[in-house]
N, CA and C of each residue as an Amber inpcrd file, in Angstrom:
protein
   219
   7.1080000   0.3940000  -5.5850000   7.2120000  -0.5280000  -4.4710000
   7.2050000   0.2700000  -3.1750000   6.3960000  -0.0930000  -2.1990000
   6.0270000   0.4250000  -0.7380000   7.9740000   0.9290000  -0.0980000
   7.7430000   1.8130000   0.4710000   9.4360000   1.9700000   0.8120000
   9.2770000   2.6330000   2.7800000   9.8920000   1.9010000   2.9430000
   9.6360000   1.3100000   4.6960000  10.5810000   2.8810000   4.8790000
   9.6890000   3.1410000   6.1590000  10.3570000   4.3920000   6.8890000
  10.4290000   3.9900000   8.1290000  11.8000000   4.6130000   8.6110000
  11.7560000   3.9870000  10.2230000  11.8900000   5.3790000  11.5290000
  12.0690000   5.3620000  12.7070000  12.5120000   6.3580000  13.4580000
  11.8020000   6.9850000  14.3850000  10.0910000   7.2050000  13.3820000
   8.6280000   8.1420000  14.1900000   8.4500000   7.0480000  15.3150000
   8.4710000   8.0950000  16.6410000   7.8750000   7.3780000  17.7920000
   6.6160000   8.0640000  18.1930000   5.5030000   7.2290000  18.6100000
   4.1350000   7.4710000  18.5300000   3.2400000   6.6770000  18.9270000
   1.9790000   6.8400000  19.3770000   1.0130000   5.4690000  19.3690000
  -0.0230000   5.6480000  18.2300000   0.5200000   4.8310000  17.2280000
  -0.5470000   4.6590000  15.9150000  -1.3600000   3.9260000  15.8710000
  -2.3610000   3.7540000  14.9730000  -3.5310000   2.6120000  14.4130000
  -2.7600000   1.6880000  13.8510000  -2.7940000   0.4880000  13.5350000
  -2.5950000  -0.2190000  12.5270000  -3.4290000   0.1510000  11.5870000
  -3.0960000  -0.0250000  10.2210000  -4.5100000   0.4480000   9.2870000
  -4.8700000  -0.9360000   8.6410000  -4.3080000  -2.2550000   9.1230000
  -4.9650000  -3.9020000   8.6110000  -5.7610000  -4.0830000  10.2340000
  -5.3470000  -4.2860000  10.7980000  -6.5400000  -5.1820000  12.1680000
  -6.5040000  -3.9410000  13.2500000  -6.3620000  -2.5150000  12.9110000
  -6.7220000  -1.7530000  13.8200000  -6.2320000  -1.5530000  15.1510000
  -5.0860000  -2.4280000  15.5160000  -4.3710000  -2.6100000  17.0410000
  -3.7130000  -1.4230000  17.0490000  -3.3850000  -0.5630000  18.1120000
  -2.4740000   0.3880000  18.6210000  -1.4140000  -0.1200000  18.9060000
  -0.2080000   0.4690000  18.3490000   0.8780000   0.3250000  18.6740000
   1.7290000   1.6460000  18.8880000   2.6020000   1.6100000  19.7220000
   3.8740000   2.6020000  20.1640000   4.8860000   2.3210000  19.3370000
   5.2560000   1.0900000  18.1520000   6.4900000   1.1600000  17.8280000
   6.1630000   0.1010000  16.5080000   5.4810000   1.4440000  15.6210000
   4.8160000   1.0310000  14.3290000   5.4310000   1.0760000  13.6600000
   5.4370000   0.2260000  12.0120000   6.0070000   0.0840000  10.5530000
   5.5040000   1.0810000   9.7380000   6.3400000   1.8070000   9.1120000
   5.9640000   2.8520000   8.3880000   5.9850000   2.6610000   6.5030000
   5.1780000   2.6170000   6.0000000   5.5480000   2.4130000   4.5010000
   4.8570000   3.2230000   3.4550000   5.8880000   3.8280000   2.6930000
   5.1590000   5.2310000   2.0220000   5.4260000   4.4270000   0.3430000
   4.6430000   4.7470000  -0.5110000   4.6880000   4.5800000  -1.7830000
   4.7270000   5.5760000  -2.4940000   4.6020000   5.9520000  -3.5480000
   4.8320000   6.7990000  -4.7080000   3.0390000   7.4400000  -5.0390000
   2.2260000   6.4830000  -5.0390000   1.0700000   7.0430000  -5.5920000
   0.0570000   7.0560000  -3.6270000   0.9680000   7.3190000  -2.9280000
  -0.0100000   7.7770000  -1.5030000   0.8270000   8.5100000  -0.7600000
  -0.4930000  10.0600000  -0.4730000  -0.3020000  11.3040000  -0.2990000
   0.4410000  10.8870000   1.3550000  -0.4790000   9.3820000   2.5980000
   0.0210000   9.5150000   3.8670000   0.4140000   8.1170000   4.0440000
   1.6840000   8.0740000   4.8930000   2.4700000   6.5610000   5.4120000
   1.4510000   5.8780000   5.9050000   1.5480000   4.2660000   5.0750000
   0.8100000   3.5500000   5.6900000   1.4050000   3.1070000   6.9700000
   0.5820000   2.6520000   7.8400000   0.8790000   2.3730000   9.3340000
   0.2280000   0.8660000   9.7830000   1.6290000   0.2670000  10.5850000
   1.3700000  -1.1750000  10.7350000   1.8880000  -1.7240000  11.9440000
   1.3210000  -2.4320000  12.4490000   1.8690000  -3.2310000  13.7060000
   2.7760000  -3.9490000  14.1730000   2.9400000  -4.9910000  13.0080000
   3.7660000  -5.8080000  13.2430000   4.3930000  -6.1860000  11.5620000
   5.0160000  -6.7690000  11.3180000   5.3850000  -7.0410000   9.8550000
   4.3350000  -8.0070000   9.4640000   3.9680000  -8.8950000  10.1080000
   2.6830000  -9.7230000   9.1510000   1.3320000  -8.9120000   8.7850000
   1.1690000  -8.0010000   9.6040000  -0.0550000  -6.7720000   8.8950000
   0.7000000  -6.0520000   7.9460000   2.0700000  -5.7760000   7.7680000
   2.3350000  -5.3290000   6.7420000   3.0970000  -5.8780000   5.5090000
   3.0010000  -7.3830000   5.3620000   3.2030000  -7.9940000   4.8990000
   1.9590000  -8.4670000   3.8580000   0.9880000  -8.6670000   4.5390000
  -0.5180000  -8.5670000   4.4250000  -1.0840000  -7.5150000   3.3860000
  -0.7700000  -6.3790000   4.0230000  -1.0170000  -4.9630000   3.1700000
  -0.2170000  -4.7740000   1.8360000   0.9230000  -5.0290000   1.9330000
   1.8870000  -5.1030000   0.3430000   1.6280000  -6.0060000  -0.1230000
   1.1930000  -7.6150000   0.1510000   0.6460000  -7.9200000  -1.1220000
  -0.6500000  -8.0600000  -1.8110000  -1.7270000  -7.5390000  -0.7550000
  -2.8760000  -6.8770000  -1.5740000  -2.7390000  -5.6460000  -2.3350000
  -1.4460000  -4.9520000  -2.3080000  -1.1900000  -3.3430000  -2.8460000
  -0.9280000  -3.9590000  -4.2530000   0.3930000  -4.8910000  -3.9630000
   1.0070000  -4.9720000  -5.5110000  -0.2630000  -6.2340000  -6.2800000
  -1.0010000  -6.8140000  -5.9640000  -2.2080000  -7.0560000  -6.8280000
  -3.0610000  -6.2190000  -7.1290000  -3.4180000  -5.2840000  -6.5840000
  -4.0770000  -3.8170000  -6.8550000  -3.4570000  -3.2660000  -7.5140000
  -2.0480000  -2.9830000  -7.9200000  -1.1630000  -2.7310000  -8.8490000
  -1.3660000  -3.3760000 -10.3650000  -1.3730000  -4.7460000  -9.9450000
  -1.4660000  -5.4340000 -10.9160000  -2.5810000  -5.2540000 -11.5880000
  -3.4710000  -5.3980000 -11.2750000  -5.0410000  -5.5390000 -11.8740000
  -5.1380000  -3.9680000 -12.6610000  -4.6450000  -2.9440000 -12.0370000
  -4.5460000  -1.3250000 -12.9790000  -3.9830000  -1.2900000 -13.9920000
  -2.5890000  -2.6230000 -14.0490000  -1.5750000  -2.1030000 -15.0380000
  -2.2860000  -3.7160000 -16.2920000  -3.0470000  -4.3770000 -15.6650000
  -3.6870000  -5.0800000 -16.7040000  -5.0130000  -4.6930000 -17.3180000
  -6.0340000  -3.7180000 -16.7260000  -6.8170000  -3.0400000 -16.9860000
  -6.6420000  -2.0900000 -17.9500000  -5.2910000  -1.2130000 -17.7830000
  -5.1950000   0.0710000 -18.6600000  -4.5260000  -0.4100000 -19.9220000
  -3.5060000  -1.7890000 -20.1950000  -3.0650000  -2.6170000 -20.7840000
  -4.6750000  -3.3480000 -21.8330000  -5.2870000  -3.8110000 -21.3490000
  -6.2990000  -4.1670000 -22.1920000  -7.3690000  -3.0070000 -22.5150000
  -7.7700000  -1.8610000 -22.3950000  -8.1770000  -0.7580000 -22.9330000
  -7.4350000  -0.0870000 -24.0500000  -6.0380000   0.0150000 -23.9340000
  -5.2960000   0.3890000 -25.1320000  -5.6260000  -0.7160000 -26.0460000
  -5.3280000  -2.1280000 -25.9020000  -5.3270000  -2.7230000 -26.7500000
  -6.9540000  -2.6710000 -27.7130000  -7.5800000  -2.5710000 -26.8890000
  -9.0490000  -2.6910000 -27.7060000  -9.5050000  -1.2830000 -28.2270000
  -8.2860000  -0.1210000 -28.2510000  -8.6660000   0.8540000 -28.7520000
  -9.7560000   1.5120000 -27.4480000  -9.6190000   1.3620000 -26.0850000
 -10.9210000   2.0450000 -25.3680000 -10.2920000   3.4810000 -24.6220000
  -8.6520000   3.6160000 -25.3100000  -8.5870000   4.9650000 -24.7200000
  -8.2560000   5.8930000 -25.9040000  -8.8870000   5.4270000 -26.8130000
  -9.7390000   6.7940000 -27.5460000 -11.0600000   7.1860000 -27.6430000
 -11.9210000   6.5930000 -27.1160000 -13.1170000   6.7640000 -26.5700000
 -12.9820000   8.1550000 -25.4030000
């Protein structure tokens, strides 16, 4: 689960609609190397739940390959 960092002062990108902001949302996960960066909480509200369906769809993908035997191929 995305885990919110607070404190960095800066003028960032948003990385959903691209707006600059001075007093951005920071949210780092487990499987990404750099903090995602956000504007306001509805761009990053936006962004976590296209993440955890992107989540989802990997852990039902690798879930139906075991089952059909496709990770011994």
């Amino acid at each position: 689960m995305p885990l919110e960092i607070k404190g960095i002062e800066s003028v960032y990108r948003c990385i959903v609609c691209g707006k600059l902001t001075s007093n951005p949302i920071f949210y780092k996960t487990c499987c990404m190397n750099k903090a995602a960066i956000f504007c306001s909480q509805q761009c990053a509200q936006k962004w976590i739940s296209q993440w955890i369906r992107n989540q989802e769809q990997i852990i039902r993908k690798s879930a139906q390959s075991i089952k059909f035997g496709k990770h011994l191929m």
